[in-house]
Every structure is written in structure tokens, then in C-alpha cells.
C-alpha positions in Angstrom: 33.4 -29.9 14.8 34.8 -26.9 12.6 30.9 -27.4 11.0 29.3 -27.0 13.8 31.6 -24.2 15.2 30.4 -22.5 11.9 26.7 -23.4 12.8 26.6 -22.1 15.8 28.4 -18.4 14.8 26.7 -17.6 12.1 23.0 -18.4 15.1 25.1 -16.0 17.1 25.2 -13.5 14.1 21.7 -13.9 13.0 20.8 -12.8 16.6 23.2 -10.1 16.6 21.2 -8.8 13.9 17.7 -9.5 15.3 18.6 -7.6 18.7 20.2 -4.6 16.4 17.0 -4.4 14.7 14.8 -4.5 17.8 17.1 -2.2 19.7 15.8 0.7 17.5 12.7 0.8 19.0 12.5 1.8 22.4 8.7 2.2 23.0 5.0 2.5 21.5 2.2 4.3 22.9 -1.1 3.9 21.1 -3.9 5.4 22.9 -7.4 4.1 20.8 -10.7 5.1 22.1 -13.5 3.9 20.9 -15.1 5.7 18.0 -13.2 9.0 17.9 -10.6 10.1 16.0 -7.2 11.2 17.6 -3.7 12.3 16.8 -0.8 13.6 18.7 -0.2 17.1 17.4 2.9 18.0 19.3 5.3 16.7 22.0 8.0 18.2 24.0 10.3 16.9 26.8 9.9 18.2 30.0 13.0 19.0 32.7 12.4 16.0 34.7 13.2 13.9 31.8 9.1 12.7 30.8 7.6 13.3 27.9 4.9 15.5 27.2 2.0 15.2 24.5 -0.9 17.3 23.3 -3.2 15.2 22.2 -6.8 16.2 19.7 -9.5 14.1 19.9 -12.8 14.7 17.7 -15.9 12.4 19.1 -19.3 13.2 17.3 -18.1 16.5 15.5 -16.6 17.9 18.8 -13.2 19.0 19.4 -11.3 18.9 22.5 -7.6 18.6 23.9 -5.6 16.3 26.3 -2.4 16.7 27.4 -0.3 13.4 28.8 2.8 12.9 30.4 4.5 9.8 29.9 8.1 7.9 31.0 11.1 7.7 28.9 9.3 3.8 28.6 6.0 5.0 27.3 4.2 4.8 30.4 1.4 7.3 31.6 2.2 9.1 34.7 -0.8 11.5 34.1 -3.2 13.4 32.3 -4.9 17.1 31.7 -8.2 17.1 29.5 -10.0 20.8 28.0 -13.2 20.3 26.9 -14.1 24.0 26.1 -16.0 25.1 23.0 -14.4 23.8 19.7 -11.0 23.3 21.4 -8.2 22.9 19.1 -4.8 22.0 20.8 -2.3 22.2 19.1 1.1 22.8 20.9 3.2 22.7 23.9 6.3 24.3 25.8 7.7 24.7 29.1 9.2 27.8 30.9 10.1 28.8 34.5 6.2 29.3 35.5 4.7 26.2 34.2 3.6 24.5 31.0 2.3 26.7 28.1 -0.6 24.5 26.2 -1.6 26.4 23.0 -4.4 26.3 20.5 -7.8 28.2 19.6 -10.9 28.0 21.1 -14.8 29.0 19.1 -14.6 29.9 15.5 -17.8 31.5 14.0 -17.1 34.8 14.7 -15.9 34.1 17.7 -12.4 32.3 17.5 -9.6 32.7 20.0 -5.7 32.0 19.8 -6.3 30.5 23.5 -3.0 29.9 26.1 -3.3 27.9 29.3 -0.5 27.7 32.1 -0.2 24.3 34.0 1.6 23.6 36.6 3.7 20.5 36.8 0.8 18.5 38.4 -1.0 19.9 35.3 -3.8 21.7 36.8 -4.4 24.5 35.6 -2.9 28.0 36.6 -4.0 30.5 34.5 -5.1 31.1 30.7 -5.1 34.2 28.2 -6.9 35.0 24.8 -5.8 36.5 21.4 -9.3 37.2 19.2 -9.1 35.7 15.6 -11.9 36.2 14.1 -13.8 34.2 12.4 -12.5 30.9 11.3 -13.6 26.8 11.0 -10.3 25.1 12.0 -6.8 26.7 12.8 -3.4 25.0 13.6 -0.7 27.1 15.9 2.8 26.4 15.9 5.1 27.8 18.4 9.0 29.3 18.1 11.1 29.7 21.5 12.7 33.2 21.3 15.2 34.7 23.8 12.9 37.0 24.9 9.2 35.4 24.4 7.6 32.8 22.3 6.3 33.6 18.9 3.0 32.0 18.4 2.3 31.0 14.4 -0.7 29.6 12.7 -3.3 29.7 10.3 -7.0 29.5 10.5 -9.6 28.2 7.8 -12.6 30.5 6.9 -15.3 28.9 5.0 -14.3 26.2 2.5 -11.2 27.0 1.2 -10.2 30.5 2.6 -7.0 30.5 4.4 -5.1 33.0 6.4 -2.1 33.3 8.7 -1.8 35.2 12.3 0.9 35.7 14.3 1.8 36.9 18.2 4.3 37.2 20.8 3.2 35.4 24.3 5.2 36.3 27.5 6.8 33.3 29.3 4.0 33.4 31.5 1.6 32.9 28.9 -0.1 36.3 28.8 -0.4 38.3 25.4 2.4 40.8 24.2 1.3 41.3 21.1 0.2 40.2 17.8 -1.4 40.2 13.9 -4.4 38.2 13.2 -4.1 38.7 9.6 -0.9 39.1 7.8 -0.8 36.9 5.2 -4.1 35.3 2.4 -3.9 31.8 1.6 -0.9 30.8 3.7 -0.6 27.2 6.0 2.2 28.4 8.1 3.8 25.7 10.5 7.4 27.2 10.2 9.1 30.6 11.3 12.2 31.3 11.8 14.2 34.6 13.6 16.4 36.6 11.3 19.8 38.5 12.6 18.1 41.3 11.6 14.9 40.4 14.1 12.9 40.3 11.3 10.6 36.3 10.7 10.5 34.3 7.8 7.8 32.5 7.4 7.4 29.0 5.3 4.2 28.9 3.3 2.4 26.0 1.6 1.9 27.4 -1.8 5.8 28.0 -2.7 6.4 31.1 -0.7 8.6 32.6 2.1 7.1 35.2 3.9 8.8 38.4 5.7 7.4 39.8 8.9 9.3 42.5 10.5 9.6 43.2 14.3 6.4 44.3 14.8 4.7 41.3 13.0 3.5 43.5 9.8 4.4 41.7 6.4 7.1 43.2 4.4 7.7 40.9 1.3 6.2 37.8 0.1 8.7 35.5 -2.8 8.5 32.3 -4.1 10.4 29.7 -2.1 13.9 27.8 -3.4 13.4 24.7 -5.1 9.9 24.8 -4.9 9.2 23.4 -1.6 5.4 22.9 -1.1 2.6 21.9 1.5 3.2 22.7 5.6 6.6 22.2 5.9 9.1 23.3 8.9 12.1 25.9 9.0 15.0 26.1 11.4 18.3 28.1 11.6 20.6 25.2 12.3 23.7 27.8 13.2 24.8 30.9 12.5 25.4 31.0 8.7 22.5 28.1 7.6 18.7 27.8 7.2 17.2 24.4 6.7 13.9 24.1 4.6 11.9 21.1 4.8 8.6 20.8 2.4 7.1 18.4 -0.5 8.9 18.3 -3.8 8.0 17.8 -7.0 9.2 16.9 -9.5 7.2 17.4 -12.8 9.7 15.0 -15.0 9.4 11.6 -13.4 6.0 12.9 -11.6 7.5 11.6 -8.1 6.6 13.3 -5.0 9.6 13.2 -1.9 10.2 15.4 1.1 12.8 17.9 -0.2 15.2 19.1 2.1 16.3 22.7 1.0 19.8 24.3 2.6 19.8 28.0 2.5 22.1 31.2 3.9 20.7 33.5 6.8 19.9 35.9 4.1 17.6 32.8 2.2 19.7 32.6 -0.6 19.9 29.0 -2.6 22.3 26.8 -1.5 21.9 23.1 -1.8 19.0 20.7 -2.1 18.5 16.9 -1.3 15.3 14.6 -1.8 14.4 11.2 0.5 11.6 9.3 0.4 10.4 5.8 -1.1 11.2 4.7 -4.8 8.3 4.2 -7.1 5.2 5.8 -7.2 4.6 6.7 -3.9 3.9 10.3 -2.2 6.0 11.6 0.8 5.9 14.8 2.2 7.0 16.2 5.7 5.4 15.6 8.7 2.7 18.1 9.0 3.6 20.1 12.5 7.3 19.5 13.1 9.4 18.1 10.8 13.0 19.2 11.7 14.2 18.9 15.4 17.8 19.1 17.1 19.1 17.4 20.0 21.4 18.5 22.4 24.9 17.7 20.6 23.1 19.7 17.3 22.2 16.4 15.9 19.3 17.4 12.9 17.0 15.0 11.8 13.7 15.2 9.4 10.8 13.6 9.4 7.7 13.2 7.7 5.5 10.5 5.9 5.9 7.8 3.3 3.5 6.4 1.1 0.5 8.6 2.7 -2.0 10.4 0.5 -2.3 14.1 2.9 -5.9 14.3 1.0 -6.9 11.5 3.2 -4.7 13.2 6.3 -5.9 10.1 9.0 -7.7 7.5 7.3 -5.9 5.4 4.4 -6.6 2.4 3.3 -3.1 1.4 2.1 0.5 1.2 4.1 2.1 4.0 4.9 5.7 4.8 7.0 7.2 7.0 9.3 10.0 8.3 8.0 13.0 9.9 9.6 16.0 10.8 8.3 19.6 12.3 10.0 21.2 14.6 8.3 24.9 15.9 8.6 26.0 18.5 10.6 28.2 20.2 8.1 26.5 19.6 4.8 23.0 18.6 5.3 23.3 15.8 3.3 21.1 12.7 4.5 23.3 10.4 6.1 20.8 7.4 6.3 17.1 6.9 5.9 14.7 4.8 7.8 11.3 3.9 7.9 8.8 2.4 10.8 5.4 1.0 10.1 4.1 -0.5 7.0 1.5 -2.3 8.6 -0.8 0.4 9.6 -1.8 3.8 7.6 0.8 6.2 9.5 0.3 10.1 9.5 3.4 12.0 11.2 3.2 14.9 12.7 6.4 15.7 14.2 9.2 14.2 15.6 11.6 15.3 19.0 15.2 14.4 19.6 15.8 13.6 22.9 18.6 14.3 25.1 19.0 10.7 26.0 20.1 10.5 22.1 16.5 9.3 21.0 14.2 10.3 18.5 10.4 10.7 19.2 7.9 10.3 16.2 4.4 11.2 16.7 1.0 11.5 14.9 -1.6 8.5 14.3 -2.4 5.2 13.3 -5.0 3.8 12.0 -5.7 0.4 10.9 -9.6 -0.3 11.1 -10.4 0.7 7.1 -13.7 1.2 7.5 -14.3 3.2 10.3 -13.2 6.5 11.3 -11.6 6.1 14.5 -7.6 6.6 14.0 -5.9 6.1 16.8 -3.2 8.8 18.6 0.3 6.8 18.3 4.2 7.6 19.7 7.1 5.7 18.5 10.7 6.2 20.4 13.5 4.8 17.9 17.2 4.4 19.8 18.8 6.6 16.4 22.4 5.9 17.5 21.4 1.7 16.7 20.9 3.3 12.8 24.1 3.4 10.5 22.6 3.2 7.3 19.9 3.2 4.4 17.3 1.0 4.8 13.8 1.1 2.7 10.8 -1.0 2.7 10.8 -2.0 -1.2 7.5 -4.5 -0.9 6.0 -0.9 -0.9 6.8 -0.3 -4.4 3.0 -0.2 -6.7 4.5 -1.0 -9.9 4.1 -4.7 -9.2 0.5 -3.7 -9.3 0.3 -3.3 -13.1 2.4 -4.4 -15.7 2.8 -3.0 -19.1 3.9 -5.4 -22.3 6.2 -5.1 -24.2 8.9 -2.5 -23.1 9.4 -1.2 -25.9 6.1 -1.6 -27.5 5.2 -0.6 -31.1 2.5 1.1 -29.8 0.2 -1.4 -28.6 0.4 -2.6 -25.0 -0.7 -5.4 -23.0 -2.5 -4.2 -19.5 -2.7 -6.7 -16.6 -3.3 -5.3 -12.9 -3.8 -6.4 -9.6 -5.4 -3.7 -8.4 -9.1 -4.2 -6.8 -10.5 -0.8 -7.0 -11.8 -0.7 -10.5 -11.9 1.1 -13.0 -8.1 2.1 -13.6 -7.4 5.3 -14.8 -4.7 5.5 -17.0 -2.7 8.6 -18.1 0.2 8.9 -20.6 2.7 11.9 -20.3 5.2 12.8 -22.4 9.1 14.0 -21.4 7.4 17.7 -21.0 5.2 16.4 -18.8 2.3 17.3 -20.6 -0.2 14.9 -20.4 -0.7 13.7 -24.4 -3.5 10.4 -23.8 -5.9 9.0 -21.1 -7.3 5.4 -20.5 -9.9 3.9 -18.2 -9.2 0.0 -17.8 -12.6 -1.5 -16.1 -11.2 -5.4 -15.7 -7.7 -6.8 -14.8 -6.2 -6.9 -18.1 -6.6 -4.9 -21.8 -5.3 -4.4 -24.8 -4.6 -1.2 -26.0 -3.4 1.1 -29.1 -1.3 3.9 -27.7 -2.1 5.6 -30.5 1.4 7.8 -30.1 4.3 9.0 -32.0 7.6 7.7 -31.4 9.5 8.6 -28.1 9.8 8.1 -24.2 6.5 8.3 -22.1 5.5 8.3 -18.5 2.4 6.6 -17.3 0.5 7.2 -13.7 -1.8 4.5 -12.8 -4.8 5.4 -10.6 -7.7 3.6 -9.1 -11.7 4.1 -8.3 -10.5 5.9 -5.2 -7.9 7.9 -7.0 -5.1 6.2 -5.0 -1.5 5.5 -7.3 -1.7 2.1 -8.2 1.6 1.9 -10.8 4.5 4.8 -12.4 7.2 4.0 -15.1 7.8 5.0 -18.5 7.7 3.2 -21.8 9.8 3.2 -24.9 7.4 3.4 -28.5 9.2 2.2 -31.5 8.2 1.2 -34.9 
């Protein structure tokens, strides 16, 4: 009896477990349309409790917008689509006259910062223009003030010319005022108000930027810590500013999504690192990557595994991840991460004041076609206690290196498929000292180095990371 007894509690555990695990998720929305490309670029939750998302979709070199409204259960209640000329959407927000939908419209002399008013049947109202210039593509990110809404962005002109605009947009949605051009190679999708009314801006290349009242640039300095790529900024409370970018770090040549902790005057406080072990790159999600919820509740989010060169269309897993941090240090509490079976891309998560969390972006999982599909994923966060990380992920299993320590020859044997694999040697400067192409599954190699401690990065035909570690040389 006392066996079965046993039998029988540890089913009921198991279960317990099972239903845990499942209860995370509370819905997925994937919409897939044929042959076109789309992604969720922002989302925002309305008063009456739905969920609102502006959509991009790109079909035959056209751009153009939609903006759903679904249930706290994922389900479409309806739908607003803006087909004008090169339509960009690329945010949402929701005041006493209506829904604000944001983005750009033209380009080619022509571009607009473009805002359009819905009403809560989401036709439209009414819609304003800011001219931009000139410019390919742009992004827009938007900043709830007490007074207006500060519109943020940058535009692309050319190949590889960036620069940043700014503007302040009534509640209404009509034009205040704003700067088309403040800033020269800058990806902005974080500001931040100052006590002093002044905005600091988060720029991809290692640098905060000043703007004063009036939106004219008054200093430009390197960031803390180093934080790179489109990351997000937030004052979390009165004495604290939370940085969230890509980091670095030149020693074990890793890439995580740094999480920098500053003062109201930017000064260097504290920094912490998450993201997947090995040789994997993570970096935030691309629009929003810090959110609050109503009990001041911050969590990050961002992307694990996920090359951003390749932004929508991988051909390896990737994650969302999502991490909550706590309120009075900033320290990660726990780590998860959601997908694996699919290349992910996150653009931004929302806490919700149901005690939710709302990650969005896209999915794709054809490899071999361009057609990534837009994708929502509600997590219950308040199911999550602790660290969890999907090690099967981990790309040194792909190629092995023998012996450890070696005398300076080493045998090479890989699983990778994508041949040839490039193989480069660093040493503890980081300085890369020797290179190797390997053009079948296994070799045999002189090192041809010195004695000492040496990183190697492993990386296929198609220039993903296939393998990191270091290796000991001894004679």
C-alpha cells in the first residue's frame, strides 16, 4: 500500500509541475500571411482591458500598417489597416481623444513623422504631419509626458547614413513642435525626462545624448558600461535611471543584454549581465525593452541566441527572453526564456495590470523563405520564481577541440553543416594572434603558438557562431 501511496504522490507532483509550467503561458497569437513579412512593433493596453498592436507588414517591397485589438485570451475583436505611401508604423498610445497611431509616411525627399487619431471603433478621426526629409526607413518611439508625448526616432538616408529627430505631439495628436535633425549616426529607441526638463537620449554607438527643452542638442558622452545597439531607458523613481543595451565583453568575447543602473544625474552606479551561456548573442529587444506594471514591477526583455544582422529571418533557435528585476536594487531576480523552436525576434514587451507580461515581435520558422510571421506571447510572470535556461542551446557541442591542454597541436571534429569553418584564435588581450579555415568535419592542426591561455570563436559558411571556449598550450 505505502508503495503505491508513494506512486501515486509523486503522479500528483509530476502534474503539479506540468500545470506550473503550462500556467506561464496565457496565450499565443501568431498572425502568418502568406508571403509577406510581418512583425509586431509595439503594443499597448487599452482602458477597457484589450490589448492593442501595431502591426508592419512588407508584401512585394511595400510597406504598410495594421493595428489589432485583441482579448486578454488572444482573440481578435478588430482591426485598422493604412496602406498609404511607404507606411511605416511603428507605435501606439491612448489619450482622452482617441488612439494615437505613429510612424512615417514617403521617404525620398518626401518623408513624414505621420500621426493618426482613432477612435475606439478604430476609424479614423484625424491625422497630422511632421516633414523629415529625406530618408529610406525610420523607426519612432514614443515617451508619455505630463504635458504631451515626445515623439523619438531615427531615419536611414542612403546606405548607412543615420540620423535622429525628435517632436512634441499634443494629446490630440496634432504637432507642437519638433527637431528633424539633432543628432548624426544615432538609432534612438530610448528617452528619458530629466528633473531639470532636459531628455537624454540612448544611442546605439555607446552614447547618451542631451536635448534641452526646446529639443536642441546640448552634449553628446559616451554611455556607462558600454551599452550598445537600440536599447531602452526609463526613470524607474525618483533617484534611479535604468539602461538596457548589448554588452560586450572583449575578454571572453560573449555578447549579453547589460542592464546598467544609473542616478538622475547619469552617473555610474551598478551593472548586471543576463542572457544564455556559451557562445550565443543576446541583446535587448529592439523597440521596448524595459516596461513597468502597475505595482512598479520592472522587467527586461530582449532576444537570445538571435543574430540582429539577420533581424527576422534565422535559421537557427532563438528565445524570448525576459527577465524581472528588483525593485530596490535592480538586480535580476530570475530569468526565463520562451521559444527555442522557432527563430524569435523581440521587440518589446508590456506588463499588464492583470500581473502579466506581453512579449511581442516575430516568428519565423519556414528557413527558406522570407515570410516571418507577426507573433504575441502572454506569460502569467507571478507562476515564475526562479532561473531557468535552455542549455541544449549551448554551440560548443558543435565542435570539440583535443586535448585541453594541448602541446600545441589540436584535434578538430565538428558537427557543423555549413562548411567551411572559420576558426580564430585570441589571446587574453583579445587580440586576435591566428586564423583557420576547416573545410571537412574533423582536422588536425599545429597551433603554431607560444605558451599561455587562448580563446577560440568558431564560425560557419554563413558566418553564424558554431563553438567558444579557451584552451590551455603547454609544452
Amino acid at each position: 500500500m505505502n508503495q503505491i501511496k508513494w506512486i501515486f504522490i509523486a503522479i500528483a507532483v509530476m502534474l503539479k509541475s506540468v500545470s506550473s509550467l503550462y500556467a506561464q503561458i496565457l496565450f499565443e497569437y501568431e498572425e502568418d500571411t502568406v508571403d509577406t513579412t510581418e512583425y509586431v512593433a509595439h503594443m499597448i493596453e487599452l482602458d477597457n482591458g484589450h490589448y492593442l498592436a501595431a502591426m508592419r507588414k512588407i508584401v512585394a517591397n511595400s510597406n504598410w500598417g495594421k493595428v489589432t485589438e485583441l482579448t486578454r485570451e488572444g482573440k481578435v475583436v478588430n482591426s485598422a489597416i493604412f496602406q498609404e505611401d511607404n507606411f511605416w508604423i511603428n507605435a501606439l498610445t491612448q489619450t482622452i481623444f482617441g488612439i494615437l497611431v505613429f510612424g512615417t509616411v514617403g521617404g525620398e525627399g518626401k518623408g513624414h513623422l505621420a500621426i493618426i487619431l482613432l477612435d475606439d471603433s478604430l476609424n479614423t478621426i484625424n491625422q497630422d504631419y511632421y516633414p523629415l526629409g529625406n530618408f529610406r526607413s525610420s523607426g519612432a518611439y514614443v515617451s508619455m509626458q505630463q504635458d504631451f508625448i515626445l515623439v523619438s526616432g531615427s531615419v536611414v538616408e542612403g546606405d548607412f547614413g543615420f540620423r535622429a529627430y525628435a517632436a512634441k505631439v499634443s494629446f490630440d495628436g496634432s504637432i507642437m513642435e519638433g527637431n528633424p535633425y539633432f543628432a548624426t549616426d544615432l538609432i534612438t529607441n530610448g528617452i528619458e525626462r530629466k528633473q531639470d526638463n532636459s531628455f537624454l537620449f540612448f544611442g546605439w554607438r555607446n552614447k547618451l545624448y542631451t536635448l534641452n527643452a526646446q529639443l536642441q542638442l546640448l552634449k553628446a558622452e559616451n554611455t556607462p558600461f558600454e551599452l550598445l545597439q537600440e536599447g531602452s531607458i526609463k526613470s524607474v523613481n525618483d533617484t534611479t535611471i535604468v539602461l538596457v543595451g548589448k554588452k560586450y565583453n572583449p575578454m571572453e568575447h560573449t555578447e549579453n543584454i547589460g542592464i546598467g543602473i544609473l542616478s538622475q544625474f547619469a552617473a555610474e552606479k551598478k551593472l548586471y549581465q543576463v542572457g544564455l551561456s556559451g557562445d550565443t548573442v543576446d541583446f535587448p529587444a529592439f523597440n521596448q525593452s524595459i516596461t513597468l506594471d502597475f505595482k512598479n514591477q520592472l522587467y527586461v526583455g530582449g532576444n537570445a541566441n538571435n543574430q540582429i544582422g539577420d533581424w527576422l529571418y534565422g535559421r537557427k533557435p532563438s528565445w524570448f527572453l525576459l527577465s524581472k528585476l528588483d525593485d530596490q536594487t535592480f538586480a535580476p531576480l530570475w530569468t526565463r526564456y520562451f521559444g527555442g523552436n522557432a527563430y524569435c525576434s523581440m521587440f518589446g514587451l508590456l506588463a499588464t495590470r492583470d500581473g502579466g507580461c506581453i512579449m511581442y515581435g516575430s516568428k519565423y520558422t519556414k528557413y527558406g523563405k522570407e515570410d516571418a510571421a507577426a507573433y504575441i506571447l502572454g506569460v502569467n510572470v507571478s507562476s515564475i520564481s526562479s532561473i531557468a535556461a535552455p542549455y541544449p542551446q549551448d554551440s560548443r557541442s558543435l565542435v570539440t577541440f583535443t586535448p585541453n591542454p594541448s602541446n600545441g597541436y589540436v584535434n578538430i571534429i565538428t558537427n557543423v553543416e555549413n562548411l567551411p569553418l572559420n576558426i580564430n584564435w585570441y589571446d587574453l588581450t583579445g587580440k586576435l594572434v591566428v586564423s583557420h579555415v576547416i573545410d571537412k568535419n574533423s582536422a588536425y592542426i599545429d597551433l603554431a603558438l607560444p605558451n599561455g591561455v587562448y580563446f577560440y570563436k568558431c564560425l560557419n559558411s554563413s558566418g553564424f557562431n558554431m563553438g567558444f571556449g579557451k584552451i590551455v598550450i603547454s609544452y
